[in-house]
Chimera marker file (.cmm) of the C-alpha trace (Angstrom):
<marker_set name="trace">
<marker id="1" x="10.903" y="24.264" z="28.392" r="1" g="1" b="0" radius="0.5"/>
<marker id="2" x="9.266" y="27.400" z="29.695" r="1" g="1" b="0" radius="0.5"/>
<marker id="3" x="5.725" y="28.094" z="29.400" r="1" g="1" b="0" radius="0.5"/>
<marker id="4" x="6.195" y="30.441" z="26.237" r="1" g="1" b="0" radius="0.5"/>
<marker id="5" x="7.986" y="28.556" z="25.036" r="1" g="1" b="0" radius="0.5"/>
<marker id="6" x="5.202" y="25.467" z="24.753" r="1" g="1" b="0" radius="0.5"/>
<marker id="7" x="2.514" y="27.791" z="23.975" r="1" g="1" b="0" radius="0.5"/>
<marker id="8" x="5.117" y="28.838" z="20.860" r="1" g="1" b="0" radius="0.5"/>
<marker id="9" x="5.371" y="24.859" z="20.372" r="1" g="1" b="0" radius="0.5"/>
<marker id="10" x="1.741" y="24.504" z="20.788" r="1" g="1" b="0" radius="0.5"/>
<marker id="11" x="0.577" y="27.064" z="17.856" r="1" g="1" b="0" radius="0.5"/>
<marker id="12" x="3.074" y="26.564" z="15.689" r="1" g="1" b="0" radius="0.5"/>
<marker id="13" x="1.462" y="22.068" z="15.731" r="1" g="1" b="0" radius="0.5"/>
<marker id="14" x="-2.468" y="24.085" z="15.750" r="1" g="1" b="0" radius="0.5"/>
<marker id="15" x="-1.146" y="25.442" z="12.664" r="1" g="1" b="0" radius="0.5"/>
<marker id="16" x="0.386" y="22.139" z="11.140" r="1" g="1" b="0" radius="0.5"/>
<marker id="17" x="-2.550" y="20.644" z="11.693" r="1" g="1" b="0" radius="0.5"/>
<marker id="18" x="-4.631" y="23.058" z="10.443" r="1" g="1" b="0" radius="0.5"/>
<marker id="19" x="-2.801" y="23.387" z="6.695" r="1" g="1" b="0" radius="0.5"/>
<marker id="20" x="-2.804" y="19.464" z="6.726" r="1" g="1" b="0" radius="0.5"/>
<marker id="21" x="-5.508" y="16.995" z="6.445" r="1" g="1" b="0" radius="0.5"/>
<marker id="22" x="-3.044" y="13.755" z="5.827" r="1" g="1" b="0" radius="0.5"/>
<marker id="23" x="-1.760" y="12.959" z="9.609" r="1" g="1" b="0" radius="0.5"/>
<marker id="24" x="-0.004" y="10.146" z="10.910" r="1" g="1" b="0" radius="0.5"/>
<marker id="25" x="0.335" y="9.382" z="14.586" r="1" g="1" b="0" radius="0.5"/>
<marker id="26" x="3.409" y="5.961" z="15.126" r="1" g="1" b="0" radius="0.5"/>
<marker id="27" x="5.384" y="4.884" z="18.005" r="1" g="1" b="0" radius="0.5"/>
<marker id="28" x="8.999" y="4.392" z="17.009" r="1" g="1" b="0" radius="0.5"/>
<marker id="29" x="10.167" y="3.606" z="20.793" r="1" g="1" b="0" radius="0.5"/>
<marker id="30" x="11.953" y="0.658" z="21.036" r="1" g="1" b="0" radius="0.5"/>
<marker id="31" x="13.924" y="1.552" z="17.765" r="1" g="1" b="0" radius="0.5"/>
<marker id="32" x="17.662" y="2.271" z="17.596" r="1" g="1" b="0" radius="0.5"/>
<marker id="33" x="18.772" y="5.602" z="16.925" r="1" g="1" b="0" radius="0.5"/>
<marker id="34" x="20.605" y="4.314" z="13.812" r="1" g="1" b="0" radius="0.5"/>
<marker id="35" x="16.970" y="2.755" z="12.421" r="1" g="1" b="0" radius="0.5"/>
<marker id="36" x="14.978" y="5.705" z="13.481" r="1" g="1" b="0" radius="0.5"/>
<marker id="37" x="17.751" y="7.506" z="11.328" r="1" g="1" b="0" radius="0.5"/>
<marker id="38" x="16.967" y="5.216" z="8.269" r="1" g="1" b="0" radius="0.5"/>
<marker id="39" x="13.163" y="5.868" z="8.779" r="1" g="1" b="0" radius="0.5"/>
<marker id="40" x="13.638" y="9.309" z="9.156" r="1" g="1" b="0" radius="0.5"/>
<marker id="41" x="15.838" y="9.046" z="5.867" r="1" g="1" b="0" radius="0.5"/>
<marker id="42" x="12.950" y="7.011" z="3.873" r="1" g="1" b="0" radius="0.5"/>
<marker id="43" x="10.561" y="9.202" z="4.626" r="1" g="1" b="0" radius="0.5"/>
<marker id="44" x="12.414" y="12.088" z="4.150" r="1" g="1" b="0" radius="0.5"/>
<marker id="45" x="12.953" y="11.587" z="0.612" r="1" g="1" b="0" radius="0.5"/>
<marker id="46" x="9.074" y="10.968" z="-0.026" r="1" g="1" b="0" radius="0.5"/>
<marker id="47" x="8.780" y="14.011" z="1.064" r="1" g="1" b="0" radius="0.5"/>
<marker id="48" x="6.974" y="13.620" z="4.541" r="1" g="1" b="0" radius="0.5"/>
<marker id="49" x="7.630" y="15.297" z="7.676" r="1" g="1" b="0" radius="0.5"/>
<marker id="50" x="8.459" y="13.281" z="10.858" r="1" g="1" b="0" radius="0.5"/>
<marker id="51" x="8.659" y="15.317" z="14.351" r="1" g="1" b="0" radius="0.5"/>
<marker id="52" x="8.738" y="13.381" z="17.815" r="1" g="1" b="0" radius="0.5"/>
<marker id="53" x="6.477" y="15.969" z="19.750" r="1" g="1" b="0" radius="0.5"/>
<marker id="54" x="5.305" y="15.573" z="23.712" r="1" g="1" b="0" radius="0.5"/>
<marker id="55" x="1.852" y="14.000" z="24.040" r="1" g="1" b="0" radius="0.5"/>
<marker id="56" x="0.663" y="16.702" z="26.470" r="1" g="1" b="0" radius="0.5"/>
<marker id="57" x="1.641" y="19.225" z="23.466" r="1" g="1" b="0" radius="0.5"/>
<marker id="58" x="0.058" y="17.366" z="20.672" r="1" g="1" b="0" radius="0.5"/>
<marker id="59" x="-2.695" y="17.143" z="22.728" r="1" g="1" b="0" radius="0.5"/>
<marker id="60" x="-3.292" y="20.749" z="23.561" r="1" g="1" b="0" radius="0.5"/>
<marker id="61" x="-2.687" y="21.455" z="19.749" r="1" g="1" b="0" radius="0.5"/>
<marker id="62" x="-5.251" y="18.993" z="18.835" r="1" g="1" b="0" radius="0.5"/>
<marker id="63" x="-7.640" y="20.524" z="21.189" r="1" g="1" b="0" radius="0.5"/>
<marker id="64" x="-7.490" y="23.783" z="19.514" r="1" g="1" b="0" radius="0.5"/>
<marker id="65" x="-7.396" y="22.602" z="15.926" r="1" g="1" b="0" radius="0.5"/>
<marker id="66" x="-10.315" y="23.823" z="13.561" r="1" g="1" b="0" radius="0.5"/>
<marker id="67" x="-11.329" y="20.245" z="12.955" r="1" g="1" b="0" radius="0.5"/>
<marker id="68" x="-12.734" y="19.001" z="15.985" r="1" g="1" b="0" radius="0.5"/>
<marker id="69" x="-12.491" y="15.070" z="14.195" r="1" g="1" b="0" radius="0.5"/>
<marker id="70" x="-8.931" y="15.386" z="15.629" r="1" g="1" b="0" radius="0.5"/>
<marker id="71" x="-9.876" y="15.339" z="18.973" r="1" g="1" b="0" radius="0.5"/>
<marker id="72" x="-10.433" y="11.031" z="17.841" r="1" g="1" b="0" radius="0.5"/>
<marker id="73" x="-6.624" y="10.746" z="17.428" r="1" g="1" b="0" radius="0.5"/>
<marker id="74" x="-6.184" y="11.656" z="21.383" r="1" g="1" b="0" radius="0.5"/>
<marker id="75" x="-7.100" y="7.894" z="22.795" r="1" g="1" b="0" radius="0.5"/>
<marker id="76" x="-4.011" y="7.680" z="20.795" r="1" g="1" b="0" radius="0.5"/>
<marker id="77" x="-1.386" y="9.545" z="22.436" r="1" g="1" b="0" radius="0.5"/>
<marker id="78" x="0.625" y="7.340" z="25.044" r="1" g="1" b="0" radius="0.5"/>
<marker id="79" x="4.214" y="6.333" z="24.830" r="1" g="1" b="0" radius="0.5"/>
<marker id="80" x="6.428" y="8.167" z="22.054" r="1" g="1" b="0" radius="0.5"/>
<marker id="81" x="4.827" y="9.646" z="19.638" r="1" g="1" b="0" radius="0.5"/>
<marker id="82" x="5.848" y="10.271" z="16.353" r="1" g="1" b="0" radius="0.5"/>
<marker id="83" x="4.043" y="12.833" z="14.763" r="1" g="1" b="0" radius="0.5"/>
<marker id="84" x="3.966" y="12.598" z="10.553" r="1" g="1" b="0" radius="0.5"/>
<marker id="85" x="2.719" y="14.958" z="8.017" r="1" g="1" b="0" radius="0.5"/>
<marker id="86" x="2.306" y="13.704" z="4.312" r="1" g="1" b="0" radius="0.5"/>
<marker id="87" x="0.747" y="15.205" z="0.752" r="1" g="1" b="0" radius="0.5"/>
<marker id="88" x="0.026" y="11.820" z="-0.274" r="1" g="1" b="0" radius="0.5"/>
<marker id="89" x="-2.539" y="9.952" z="1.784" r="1" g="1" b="0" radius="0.5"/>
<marker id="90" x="-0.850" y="6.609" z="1.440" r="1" g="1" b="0" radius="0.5"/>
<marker id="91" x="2.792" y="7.079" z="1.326" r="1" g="1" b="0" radius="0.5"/>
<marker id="92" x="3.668" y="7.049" z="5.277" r="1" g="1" b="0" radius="0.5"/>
<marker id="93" x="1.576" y="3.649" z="5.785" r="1" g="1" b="0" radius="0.5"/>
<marker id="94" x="4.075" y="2.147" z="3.003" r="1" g="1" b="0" radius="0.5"/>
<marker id="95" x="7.002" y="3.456" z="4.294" r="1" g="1" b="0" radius="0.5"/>
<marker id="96" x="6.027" y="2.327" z="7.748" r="1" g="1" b="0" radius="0.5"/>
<marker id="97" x="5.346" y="-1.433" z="6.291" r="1" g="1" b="0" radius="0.5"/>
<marker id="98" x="8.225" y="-1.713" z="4.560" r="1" g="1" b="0" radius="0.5"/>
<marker id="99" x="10.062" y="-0.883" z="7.158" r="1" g="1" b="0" radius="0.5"/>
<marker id="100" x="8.897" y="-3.838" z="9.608" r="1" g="1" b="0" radius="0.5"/>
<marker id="101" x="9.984" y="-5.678" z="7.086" r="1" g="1" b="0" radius="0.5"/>
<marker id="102" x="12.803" y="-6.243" z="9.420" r="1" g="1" b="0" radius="0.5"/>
<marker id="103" x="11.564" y="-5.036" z="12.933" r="1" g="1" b="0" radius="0.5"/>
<marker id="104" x="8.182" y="-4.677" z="14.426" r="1" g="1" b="0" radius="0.5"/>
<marker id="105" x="8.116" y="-1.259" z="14.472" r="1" g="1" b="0" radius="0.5"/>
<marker id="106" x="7.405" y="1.724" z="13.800" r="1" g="1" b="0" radius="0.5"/>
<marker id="107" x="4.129" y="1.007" z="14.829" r="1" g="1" b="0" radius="0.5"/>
<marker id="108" x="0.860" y="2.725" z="13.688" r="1" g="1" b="0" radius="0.5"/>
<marker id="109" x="-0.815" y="4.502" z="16.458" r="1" g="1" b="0" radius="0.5"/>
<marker id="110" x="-3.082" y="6.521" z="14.425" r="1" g="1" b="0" radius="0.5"/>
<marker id="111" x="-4.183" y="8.682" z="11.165" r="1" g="1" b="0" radius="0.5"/>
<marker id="112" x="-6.167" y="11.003" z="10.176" r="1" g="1" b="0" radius="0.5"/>
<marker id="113" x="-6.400" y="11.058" z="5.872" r="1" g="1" b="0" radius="0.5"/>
<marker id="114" x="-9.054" y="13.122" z="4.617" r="1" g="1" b="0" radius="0.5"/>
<marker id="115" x="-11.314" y="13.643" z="6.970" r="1" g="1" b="0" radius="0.5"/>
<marker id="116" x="-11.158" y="9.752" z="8.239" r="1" g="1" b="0" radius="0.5"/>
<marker id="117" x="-9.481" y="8.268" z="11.354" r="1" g="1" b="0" radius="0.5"/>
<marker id="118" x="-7.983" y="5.029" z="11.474" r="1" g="1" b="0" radius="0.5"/>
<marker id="119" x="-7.177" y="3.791" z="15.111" r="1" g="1" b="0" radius="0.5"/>
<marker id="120" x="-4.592" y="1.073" z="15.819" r="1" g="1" b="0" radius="0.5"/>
<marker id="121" x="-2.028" y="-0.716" z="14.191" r="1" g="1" b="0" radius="0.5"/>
<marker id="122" x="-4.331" y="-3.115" z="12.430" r="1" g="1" b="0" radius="0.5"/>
<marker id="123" x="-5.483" y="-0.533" z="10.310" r="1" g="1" b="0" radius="0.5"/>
<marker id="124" x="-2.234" y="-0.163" z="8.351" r="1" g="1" b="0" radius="0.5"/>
<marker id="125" x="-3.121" y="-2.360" z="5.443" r="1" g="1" b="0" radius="0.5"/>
<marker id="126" x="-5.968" y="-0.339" z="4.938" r="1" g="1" b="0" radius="0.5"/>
<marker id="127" x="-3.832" y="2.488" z="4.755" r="1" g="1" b="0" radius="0.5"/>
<marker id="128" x="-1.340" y="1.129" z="2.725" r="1" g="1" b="0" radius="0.5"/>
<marker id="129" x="-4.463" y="0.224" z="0.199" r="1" g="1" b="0" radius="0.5"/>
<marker id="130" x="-5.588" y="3.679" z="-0.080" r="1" g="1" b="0" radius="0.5"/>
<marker id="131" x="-5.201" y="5.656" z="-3.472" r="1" g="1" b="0" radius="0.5"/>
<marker id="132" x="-3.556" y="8.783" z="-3.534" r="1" g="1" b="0" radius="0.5"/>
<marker id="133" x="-4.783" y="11.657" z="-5.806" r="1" g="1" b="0" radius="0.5"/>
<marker id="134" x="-2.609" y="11.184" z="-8.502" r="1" g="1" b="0" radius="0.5"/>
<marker id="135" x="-3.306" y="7.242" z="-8.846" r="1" g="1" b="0" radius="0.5"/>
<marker id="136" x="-6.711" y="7.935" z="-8.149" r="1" g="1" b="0" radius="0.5"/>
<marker id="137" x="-6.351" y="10.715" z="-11.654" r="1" g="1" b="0" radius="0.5"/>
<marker id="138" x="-4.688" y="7.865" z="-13.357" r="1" g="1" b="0" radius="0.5"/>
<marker id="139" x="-7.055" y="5.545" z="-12.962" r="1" g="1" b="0" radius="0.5"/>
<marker id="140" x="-10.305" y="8.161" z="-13.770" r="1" g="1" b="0" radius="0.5"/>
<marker id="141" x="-8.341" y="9.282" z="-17.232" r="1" g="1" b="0" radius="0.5"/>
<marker id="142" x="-7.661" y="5.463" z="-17.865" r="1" g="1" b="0" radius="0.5"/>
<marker id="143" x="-10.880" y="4.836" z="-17.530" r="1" g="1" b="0" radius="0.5"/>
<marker id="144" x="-12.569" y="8.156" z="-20.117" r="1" g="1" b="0" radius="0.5"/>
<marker id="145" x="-9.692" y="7.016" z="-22.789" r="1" g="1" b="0" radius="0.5"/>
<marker id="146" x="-10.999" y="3.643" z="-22.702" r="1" g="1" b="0" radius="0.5"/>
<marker id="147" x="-14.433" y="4.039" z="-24.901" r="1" g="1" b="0" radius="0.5"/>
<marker id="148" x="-12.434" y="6.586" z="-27.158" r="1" g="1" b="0" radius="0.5"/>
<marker id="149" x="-9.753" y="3.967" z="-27.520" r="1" g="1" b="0" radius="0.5"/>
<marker id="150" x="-12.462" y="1.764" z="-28.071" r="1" g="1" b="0" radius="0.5"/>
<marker id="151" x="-13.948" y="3.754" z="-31.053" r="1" g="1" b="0" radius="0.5"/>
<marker id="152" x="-10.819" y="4.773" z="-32.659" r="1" g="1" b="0" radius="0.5"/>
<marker id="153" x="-9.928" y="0.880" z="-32.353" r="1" g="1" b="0" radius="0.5"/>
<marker id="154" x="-12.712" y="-0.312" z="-34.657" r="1" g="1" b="0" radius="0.5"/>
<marker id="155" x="-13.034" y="2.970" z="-36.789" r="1" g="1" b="0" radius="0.5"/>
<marker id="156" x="-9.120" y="1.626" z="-37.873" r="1" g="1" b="0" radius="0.5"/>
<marker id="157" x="-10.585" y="-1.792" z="-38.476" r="1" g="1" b="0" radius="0.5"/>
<marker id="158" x="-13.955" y="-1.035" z="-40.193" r="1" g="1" b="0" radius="0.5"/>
<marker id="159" x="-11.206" y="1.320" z="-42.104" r="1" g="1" b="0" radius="0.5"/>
<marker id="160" x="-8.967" y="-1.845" z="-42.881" r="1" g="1" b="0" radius="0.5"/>
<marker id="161" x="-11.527" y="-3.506" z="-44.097" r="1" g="1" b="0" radius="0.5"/>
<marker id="162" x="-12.802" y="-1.413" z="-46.494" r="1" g="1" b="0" radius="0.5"/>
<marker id="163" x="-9.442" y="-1.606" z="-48.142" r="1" g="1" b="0" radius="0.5"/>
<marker id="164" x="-9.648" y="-5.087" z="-48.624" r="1" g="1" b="0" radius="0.5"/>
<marker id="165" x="-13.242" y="-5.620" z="-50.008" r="1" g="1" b="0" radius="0.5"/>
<marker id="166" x="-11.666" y="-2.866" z="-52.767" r="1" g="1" b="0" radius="0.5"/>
<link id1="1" id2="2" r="1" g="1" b="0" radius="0.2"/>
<link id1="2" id2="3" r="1" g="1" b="0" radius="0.2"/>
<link id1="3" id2="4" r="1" g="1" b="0" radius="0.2"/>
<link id1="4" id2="5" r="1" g="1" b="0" radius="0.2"/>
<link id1="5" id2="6" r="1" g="1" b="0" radius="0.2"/>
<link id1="6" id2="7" r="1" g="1" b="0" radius="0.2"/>
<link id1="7" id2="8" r="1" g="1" b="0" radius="0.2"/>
<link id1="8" id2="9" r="1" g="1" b="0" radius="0.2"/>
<link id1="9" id2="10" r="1" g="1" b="0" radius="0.2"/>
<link id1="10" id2="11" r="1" g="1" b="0" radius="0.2"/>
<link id1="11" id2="12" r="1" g="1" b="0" radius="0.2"/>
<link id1="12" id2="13" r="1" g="1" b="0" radius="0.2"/>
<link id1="13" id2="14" r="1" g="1" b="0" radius="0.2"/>
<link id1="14" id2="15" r="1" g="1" b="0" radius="0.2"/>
<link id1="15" id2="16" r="1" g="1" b="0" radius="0.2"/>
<link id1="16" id2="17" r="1" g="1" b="0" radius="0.2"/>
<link id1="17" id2="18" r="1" g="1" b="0" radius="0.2"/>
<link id1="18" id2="19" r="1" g="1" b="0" radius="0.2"/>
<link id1="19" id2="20" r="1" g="1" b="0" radius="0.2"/>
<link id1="20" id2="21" r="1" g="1" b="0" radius="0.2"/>
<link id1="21" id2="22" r="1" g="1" b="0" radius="0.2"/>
<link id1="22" id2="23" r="1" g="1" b="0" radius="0.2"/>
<link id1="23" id2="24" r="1" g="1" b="0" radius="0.2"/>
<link id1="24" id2="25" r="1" g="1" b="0" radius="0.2"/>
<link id1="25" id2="26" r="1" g="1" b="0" radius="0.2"/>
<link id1="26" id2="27" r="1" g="1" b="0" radius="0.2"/>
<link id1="27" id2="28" r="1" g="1" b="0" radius="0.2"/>
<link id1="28" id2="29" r="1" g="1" b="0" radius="0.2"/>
<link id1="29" id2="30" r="1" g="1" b="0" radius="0.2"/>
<link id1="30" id2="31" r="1" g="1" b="0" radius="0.2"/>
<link id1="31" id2="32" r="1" g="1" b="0" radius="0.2"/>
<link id1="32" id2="33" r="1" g="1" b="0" radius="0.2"/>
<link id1="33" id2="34" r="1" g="1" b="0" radius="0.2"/>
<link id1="34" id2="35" r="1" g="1" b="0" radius="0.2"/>
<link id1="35" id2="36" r="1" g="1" b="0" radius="0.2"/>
<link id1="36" id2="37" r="1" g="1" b="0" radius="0.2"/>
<link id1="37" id2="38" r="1" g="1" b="0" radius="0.2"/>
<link id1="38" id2="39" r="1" g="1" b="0" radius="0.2"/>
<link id1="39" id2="40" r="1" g="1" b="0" radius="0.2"/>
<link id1="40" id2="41" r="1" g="1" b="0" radius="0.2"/>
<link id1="41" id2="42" r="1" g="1" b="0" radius="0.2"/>
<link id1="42" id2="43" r="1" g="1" b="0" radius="0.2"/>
<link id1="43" id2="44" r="1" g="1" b="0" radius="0.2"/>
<link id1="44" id2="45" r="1" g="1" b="0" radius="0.2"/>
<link id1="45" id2="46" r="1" g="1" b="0" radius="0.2"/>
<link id1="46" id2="47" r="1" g="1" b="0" radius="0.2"/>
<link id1="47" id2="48" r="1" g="1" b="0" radius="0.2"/>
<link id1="48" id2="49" r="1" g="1" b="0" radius="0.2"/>
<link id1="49" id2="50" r="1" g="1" b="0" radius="0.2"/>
<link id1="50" id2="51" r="1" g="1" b="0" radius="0.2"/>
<link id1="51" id2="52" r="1" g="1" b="0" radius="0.2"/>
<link id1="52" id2="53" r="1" g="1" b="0" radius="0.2"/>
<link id1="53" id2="54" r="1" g="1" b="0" radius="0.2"/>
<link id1="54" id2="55" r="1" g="1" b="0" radius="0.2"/>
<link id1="55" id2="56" r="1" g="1" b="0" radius="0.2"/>
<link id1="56" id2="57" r="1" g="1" b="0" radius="0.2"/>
<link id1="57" id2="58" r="1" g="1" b="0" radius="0.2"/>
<link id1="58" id2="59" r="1" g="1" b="0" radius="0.2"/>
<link id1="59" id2="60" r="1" g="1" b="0" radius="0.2"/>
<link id1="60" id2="61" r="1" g="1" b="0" radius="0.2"/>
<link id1="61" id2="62" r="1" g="1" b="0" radius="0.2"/>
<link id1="62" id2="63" r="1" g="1" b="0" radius="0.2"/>
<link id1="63" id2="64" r="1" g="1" b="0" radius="0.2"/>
<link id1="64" id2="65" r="1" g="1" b="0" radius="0.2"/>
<link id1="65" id2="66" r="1" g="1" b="0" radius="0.2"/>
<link id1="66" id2="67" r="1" g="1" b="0" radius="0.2"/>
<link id1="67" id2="68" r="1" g="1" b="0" radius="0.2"/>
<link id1="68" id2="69" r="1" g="1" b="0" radius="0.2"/>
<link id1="69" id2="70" r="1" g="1" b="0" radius="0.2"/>
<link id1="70" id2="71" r="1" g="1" b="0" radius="0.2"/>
<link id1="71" id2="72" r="1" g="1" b="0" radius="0.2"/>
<link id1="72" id2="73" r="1" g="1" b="0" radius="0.2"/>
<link id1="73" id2="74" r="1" g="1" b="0" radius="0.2"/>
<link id1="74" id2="75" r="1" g="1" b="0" radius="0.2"/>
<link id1="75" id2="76" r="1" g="1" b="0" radius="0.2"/>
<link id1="76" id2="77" r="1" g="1" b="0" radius="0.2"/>
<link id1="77" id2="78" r="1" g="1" b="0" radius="0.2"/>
<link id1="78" id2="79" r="1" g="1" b="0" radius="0.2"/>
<link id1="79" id2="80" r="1" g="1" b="0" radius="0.2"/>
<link id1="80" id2="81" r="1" g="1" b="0" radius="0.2"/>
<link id1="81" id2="82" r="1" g="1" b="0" radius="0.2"/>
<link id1="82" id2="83" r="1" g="1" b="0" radius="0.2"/>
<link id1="83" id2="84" r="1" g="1" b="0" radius="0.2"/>
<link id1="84" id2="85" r="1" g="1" b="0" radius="0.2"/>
<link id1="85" id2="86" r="1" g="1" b="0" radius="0.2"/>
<link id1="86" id2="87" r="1" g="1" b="0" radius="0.2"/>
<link id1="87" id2="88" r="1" g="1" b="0" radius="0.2"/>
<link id1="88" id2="89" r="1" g="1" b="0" radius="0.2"/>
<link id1="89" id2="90" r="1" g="1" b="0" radius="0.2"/>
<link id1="90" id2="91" r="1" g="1" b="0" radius="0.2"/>
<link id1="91" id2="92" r="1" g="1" b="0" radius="0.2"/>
<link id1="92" id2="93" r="1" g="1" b="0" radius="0.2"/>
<link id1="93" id2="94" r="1" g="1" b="0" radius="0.2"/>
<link id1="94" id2="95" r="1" g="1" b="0" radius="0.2"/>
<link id1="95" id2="96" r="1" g="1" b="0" radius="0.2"/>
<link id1="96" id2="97" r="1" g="1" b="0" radius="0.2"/>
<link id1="97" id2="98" r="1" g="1" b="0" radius="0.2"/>
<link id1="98" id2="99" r="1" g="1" b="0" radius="0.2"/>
<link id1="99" id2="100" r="1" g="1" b="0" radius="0.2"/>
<link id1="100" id2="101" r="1" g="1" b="0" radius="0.2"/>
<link id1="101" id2="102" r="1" g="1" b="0" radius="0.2"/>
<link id1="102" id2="103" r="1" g="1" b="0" radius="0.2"/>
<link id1="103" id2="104" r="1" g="1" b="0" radius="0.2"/>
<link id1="104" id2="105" r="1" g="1" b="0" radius="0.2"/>
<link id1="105" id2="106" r="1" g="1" b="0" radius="0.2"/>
<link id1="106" id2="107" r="1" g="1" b="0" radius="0.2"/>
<link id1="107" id2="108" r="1" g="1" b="0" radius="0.2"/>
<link id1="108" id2="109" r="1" g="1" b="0" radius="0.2"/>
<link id1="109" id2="110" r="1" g="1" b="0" radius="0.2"/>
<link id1="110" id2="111" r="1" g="1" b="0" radius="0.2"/>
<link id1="111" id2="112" r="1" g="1" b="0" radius="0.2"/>
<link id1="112" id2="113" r="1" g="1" b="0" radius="0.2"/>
<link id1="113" id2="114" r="1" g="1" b="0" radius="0.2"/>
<link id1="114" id2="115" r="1" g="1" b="0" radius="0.2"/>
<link id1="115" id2="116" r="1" g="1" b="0" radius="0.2"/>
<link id1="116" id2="117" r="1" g="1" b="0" radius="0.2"/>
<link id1="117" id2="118" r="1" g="1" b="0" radius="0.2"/>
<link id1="118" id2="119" r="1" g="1" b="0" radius="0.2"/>
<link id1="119" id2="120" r="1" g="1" b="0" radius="0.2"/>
<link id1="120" id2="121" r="1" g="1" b="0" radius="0.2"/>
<link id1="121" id2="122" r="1" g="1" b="0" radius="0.2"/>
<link id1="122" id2="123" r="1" g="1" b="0" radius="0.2"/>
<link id1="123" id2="124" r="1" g="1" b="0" radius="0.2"/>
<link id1="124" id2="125" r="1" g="1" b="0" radius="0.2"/>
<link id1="125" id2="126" r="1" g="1" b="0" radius="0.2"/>
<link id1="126" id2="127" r="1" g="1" b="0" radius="0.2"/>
<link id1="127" id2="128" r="1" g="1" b="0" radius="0.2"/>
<link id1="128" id2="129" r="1" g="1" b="0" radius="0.2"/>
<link id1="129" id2="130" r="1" g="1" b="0" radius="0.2"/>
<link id1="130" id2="131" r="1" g="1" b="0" radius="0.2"/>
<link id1="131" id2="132" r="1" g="1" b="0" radius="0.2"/>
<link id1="132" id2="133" r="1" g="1" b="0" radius="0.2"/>
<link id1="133" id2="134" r="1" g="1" b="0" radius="0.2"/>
<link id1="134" id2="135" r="1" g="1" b="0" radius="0.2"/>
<link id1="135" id2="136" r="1" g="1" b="0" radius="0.2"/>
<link id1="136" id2="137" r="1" g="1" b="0" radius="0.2"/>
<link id1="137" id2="138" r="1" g="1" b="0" radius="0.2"/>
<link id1="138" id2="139" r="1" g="1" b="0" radius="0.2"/>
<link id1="139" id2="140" r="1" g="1" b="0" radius="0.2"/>
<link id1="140" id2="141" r="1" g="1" b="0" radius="0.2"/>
<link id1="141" id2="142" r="1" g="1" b="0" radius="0.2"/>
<link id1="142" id2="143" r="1" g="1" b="0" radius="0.2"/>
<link id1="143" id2="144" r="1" g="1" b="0" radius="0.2"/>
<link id1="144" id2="145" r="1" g="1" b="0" radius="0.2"/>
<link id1="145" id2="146" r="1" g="1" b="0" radius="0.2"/>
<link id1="146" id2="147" r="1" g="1" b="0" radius="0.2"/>
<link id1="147" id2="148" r="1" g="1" b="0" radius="0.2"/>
<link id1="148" id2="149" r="1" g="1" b="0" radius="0.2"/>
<link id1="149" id2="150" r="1" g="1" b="0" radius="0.2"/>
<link id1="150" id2="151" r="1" g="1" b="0" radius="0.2"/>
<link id1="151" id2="152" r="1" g="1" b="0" radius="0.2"/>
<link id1="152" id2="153" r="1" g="1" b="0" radius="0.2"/>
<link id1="153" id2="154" r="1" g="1" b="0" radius="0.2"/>
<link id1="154" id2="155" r="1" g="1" b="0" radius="0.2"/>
<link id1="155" id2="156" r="1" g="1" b="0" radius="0.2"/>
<link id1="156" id2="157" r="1" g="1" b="0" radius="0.2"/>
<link id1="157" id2="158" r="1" g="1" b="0" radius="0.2"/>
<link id1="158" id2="159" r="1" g="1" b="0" radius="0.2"/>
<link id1="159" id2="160" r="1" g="1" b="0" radius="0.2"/>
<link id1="160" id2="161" r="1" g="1" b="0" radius="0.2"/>
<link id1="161" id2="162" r="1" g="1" b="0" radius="0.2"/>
<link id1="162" id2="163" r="1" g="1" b="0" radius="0.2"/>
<link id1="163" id2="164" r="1" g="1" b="0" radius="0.2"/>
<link id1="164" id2="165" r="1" g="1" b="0" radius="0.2"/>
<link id1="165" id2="166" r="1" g="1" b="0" radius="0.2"/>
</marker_set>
């Protein structure tokens, strides 16, 4: 690879990393082509972007970033890296325990969702128990229907009643 052609490489992961604030940093090295395939596959139809990319390069990207919170993920970077962009905040962590399942890896190097890293591979459960926007929407709309649920509830019985005592 020529040198413009890793500066090319280099600003086209500064502006990844830039227009995404869900990041995912695994090692997938000691997995078979065929079962990088089938994680490639998974993720692929959640809609999340996997890209092996050269430590030195990530790093140099990260470097130049806007948010200098990245720069936390570099520790990070050893071995093969698997780089892994994702809309919903959770969705890579699941993927990524479901597929050990049946092998140890791929493992979790690193992450960077919303503004907070998680280091290690011990931190996938908590990533796995993180809410994405849309559950976390469900939950807040659950929770204002409630009390007017509430009210209609025993507006319909009060009105029941009232029917009876006439």
């Amino acid at each position: 690879m020529t040198k413009t052609e890793k500066t090319q490489v280099i600003e086209q992961l500064v502006e990844k990393l830039n227009a995404n604030n869900k990041i995912y940093l695994a090692d997938c090295s000691s997995l078979t082509v065929e079962k990088v395939n089938a994680f490639r596959k998974q993720c692929f139809e959640k809609h999340i972007s996997v890209t092996v990319i050269k430590n030195t390069l990530l790093k140099k990207a990260i470097e130049k970033a806007n948010d200098s919170k990245l720069t936390e993920l570099i520790p990070a970077l050893k071995g093969e890296t698997a780089l892994i962009f994702t809309d919903i905040s959770n969705a890579p962590a699941k993927i990524i325990k479901d597929f050990r399942k049946n092998d140890k890896k791929p493992a979790l190097k690193a992450a960077y969702v919303e503004e907070m890293i998680f280091i290690g591979d011990e931190q996938l459960d908590a990533l796995v128990g993180l809410k994405s926007k849309n559950e976390l929407l469900g939950e807040v709309i659950g929770l204002l229907q409630s009390p007017i649920q509430r009210v209609l509830g025993a507006l319909e019985n009060k009105g029941g009643n009232e029917d009876v005592a006439a």
